[in-house]
N, C-alpha and C positions, 0 to 999 in steps of 0.2 A: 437401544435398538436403532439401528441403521434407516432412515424413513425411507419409503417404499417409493417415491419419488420427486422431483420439484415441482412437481404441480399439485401435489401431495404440503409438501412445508409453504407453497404459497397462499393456500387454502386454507389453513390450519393457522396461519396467523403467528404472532409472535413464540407463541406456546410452541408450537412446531418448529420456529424457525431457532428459539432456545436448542430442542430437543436436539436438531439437526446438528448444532456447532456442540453439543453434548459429545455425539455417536465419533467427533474427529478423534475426540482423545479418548474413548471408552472404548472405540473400534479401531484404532490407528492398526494400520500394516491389514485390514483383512479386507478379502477380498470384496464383501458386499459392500465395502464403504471406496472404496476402488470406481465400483463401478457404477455407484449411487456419484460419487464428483466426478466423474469423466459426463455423466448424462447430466449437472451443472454448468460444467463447461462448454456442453454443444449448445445448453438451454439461455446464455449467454443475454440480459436484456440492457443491463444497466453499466454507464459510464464511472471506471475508479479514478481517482482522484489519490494522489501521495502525498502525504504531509508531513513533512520534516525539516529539522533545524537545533539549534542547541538547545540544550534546557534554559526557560525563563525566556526565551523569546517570544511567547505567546502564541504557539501554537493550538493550546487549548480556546484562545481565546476567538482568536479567529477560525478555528470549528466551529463552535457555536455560533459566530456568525455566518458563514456560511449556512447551516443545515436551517438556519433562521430564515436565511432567503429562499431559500431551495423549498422549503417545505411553502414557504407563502406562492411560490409558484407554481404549486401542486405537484413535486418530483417527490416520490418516496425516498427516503435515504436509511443507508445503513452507514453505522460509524464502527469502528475497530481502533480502539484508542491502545497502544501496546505502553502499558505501563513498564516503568522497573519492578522488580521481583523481591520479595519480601525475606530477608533471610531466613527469617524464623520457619514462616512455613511453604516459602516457593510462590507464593501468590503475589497475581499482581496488587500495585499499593493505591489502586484504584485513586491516584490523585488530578490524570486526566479526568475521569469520568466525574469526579466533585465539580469541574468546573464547566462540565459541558449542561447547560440547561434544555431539558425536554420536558412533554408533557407525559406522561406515563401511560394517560389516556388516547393518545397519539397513536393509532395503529400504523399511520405511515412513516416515523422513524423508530429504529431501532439499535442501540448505544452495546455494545458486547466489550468489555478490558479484557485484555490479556497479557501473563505474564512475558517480558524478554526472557525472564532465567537466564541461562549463562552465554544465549549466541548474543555475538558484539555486533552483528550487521543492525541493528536498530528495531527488528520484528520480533516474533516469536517462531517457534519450530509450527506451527499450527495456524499460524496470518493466512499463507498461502488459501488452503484450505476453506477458510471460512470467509476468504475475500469473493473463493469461486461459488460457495454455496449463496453468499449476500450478492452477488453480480447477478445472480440467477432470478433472488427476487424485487430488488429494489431498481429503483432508476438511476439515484448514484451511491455509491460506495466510499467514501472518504476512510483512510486507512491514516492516521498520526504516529508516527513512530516515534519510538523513545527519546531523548536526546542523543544526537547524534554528535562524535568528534571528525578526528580528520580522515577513515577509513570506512563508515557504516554507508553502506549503499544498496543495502538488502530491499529499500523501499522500489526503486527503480523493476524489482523482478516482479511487483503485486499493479503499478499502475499505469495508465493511459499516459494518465501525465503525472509530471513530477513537479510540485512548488516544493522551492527552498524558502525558508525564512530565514534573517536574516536582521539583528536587531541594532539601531541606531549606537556609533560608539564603540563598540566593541572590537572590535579588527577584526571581525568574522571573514569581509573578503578577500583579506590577504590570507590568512590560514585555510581555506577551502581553497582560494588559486593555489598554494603549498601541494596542499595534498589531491588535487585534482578533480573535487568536490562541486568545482563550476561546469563541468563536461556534463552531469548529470542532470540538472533541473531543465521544466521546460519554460516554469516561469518564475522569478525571482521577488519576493516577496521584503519590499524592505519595511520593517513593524511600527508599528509606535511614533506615524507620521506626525501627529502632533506635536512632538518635539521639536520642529522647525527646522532650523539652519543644522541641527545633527542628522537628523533624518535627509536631507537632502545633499549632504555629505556623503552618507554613507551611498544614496544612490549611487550617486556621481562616482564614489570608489569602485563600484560594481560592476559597473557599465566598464568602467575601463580594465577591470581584471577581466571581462565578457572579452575583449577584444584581445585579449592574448592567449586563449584556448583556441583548439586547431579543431577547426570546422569543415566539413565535408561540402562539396558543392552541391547545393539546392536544399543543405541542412535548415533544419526551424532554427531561428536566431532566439533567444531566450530572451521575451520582456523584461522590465525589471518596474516594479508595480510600489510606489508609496501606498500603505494603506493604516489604517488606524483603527481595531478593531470596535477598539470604544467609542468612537464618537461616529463610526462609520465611513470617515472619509474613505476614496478609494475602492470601495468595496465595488463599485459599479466600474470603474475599469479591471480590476481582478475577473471580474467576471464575464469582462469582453477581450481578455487578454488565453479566458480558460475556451473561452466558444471561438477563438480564432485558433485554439492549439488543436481543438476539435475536429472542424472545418478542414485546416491542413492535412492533417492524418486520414483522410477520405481517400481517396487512389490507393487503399491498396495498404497505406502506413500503418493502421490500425491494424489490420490480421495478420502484418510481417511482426510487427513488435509483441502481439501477442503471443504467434508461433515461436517466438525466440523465447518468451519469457515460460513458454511449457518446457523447452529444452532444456532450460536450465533447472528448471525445478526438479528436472529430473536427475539431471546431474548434483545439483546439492544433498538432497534428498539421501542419494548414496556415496554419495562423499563421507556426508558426515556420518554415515551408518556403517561403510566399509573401507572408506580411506580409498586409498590410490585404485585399490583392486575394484572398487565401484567403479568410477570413471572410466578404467579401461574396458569393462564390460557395455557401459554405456554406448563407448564411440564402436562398441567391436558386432553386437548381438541386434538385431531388429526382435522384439518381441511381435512372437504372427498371434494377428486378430486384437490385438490391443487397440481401443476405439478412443483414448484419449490418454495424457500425458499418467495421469494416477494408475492407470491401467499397468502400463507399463512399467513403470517404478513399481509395480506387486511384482510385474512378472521375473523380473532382473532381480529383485533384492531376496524371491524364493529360488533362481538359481546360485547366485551367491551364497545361501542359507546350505544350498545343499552341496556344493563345493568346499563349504567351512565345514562340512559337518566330520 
C-alpha cells in the first residue's frame, strides 16, 4: 500500500518509513506511488551525503562514523548502504549493513540495504526513490554505494555532495584521473590515515591529479581530507570540509543541482525502460500538470506504453 502521505511515514515512525520504501518496488510504475514521491520531493528537509569509492577502502567504516557524530549531535539520519546482489536469489549481501553499528532502539536512524543487481552505475534501480522518501524525513541522508571502478557515477544523481574515498597505496588517484572519476567528488577522502607516510603520499598524489581536471570559474575546488575512521583522526575536518561544501551551494547552487539531478532521473528512468525512443520523448513532450520529476516519468513512459502497444 502506497502511504497516504509524508507526514503520514514521519509519524508512523520507522514501521511506516519501512512500509513506504516497501510500496517503491510493490508499486513501481503506478500512479499513486507517482504522486506520493513527487509530494516527497516538494516536502524536501534533509541534507544527502554520497559515499563512494573501491571496495575495501572503508566506506562502511567511516559511515558508521559519521551517523555516530551526527546522531550525538541530535540530526536524524537515514543510511542507504547499496550492497552487491546475491546470485542465487537477487538480494543484496547485506555485508555493508554488518558493518554499520546502530541501536535498533534508535528511532532517529534508520539503515535500509539494497540490492545493485545488474546496473554498473554503483546504486540500485530504486536508490533514487527512497533517497527522496528519506530526504523527506531525516536530516541527513548518507547513500554508500557499491564499489565503484573507473565508470560508476550514478552516486552524483542521488547527492548534495559527493565524498570520494580513496585508500592509502593503491594507485587509486591515477586510475580515477584515467577515467575522469576526479570531476565528480566534492570532497576527497584519503582512509586509513594512520598509516603515516602512505597516507600522506597518497594525499599529495591527489592534490596534484586535483590540479589537472578542468574547472569552471568560481567552481567549488574539492578538499582532500586525511582521516582515519578508527581511531578518529580527521573526522572533525571532514566535517568542516562537508558544512563549507554546504555553505557554498547557498546562492541558488543547491536548487540548480537538484533540478538537474530530477532531469536526469527522468531521462534514466526511460532510457533504461525504452532505449533511444525514451530520451527522445523526454527532450520532445512536456507532460501538462505533472507537479514533480516521478509524475512525469508515469506520464511519458504510459505514452510510450501506448505507442508500443
Amino acid at each position: 500500500m502506497v502511504p497516504v502521505s509524508v507526514e503520514a511515514v514521519r509519524a508512523g515512525g520507522k514501521r511506516a518509513l519501512a512500509a513506504a520504501l516497501a510500496a517503491i518496488e510493490t508499486h513501481a510504475g503506478s500512479e499513486e506511488l507517482a504522486r506520493f514521491l513527487d509530494e516527497a520531493c516538494r516536502a524536501t528537509r534533509g541534507a544527502t551525503l554520497g559515499l563512494t569509492g573501491p571496495p575495501g577502502v572503508g566506506k562502511s567504516t567511516l559511515t558508521n562514523a559519521l551517523v555516530s557524530g551526527w546522531r550525538r549531535a541530535g540530526d536524524t539520519v537515514g543510511v542507504i548502504a547499496v550492497d552487491p546482489s546475491s546470485r542465487r536469489t537477487g538480494g543484496a549481501l547485506l555485508g555493508d549493513r554488518a558493518r554499520i553499528s546502530t541501536d535498533p532502539s534508535d528511532r532517529g536512524v534508520f539503515v535500509r540495504s539494497m540490492a545493485a543487481r545488474d546496473r554498473l552505475g554503483g546504486l540500485s534501480d530504486q536508490t533514487v526513490a527512497a533517497m527522496v522518501v528519506m530526504r523527506a524525513v531525516f536530516d541527513r541522508v548518507l547513500v554508500e554505494s557499491v564499489g565503484i571502478g573507473q565508470s560508476e557515477a550514478d552516486v552524483a544523481m542521488v547527492a548534495d555532495t559527493v565524498v570520494l574515498c580513496i585508500q592509502p597505496g593503491s594507485g587509486d588517484s591515477l586510475q580515477f584521473m584515467k577515467a575522469g572519476v576526479m570531476e565528480l567528488p566534492d570532497v576527497i577522502v584519503v582512509t586509513k590515515a594512520d598509516m603515516g607516510a602512505p597516507a600522506q603520499r597518497a594525499k599529495a598524489d591527489v592534490e596534484g591529479a586535483l590540479t589537472l581536471a578542468a574547472r569552471e570559474a568560481g567552481a567549488w575546488n574539492a578538499p582532500v581530507v586525511l582521516v582515519s575512521a578508527a581511531t578518529g583522526e580527521g573526522l572533525d575536518a571532514l566535517a568542516s570540509a562537508l558544512a563549507a561544501h554546504r555553505t557554498w551551494q547557498h546562492a541558488g547552487r543547491l536548487a540548480a543541482r537538484r533540478a538537474a539531478q530530477e532531469r536526469l532521473w527522468v531521462e534514466e528512468a526511460l532510457r533504461t525502460r525504452f532505449g533511444t525512443a525514451g530520451l527522445a520523448l523526454v527532450a520532445r513532450e512536456a507532460a501538462p500538470h505533472a507537479s514533480g520529476p516521478f509524475g512525469r516519468e508515469h506520464w511519458l513512459a504510459g505514452r510510450l506504453k501506448a505507442r508500443l502497444a
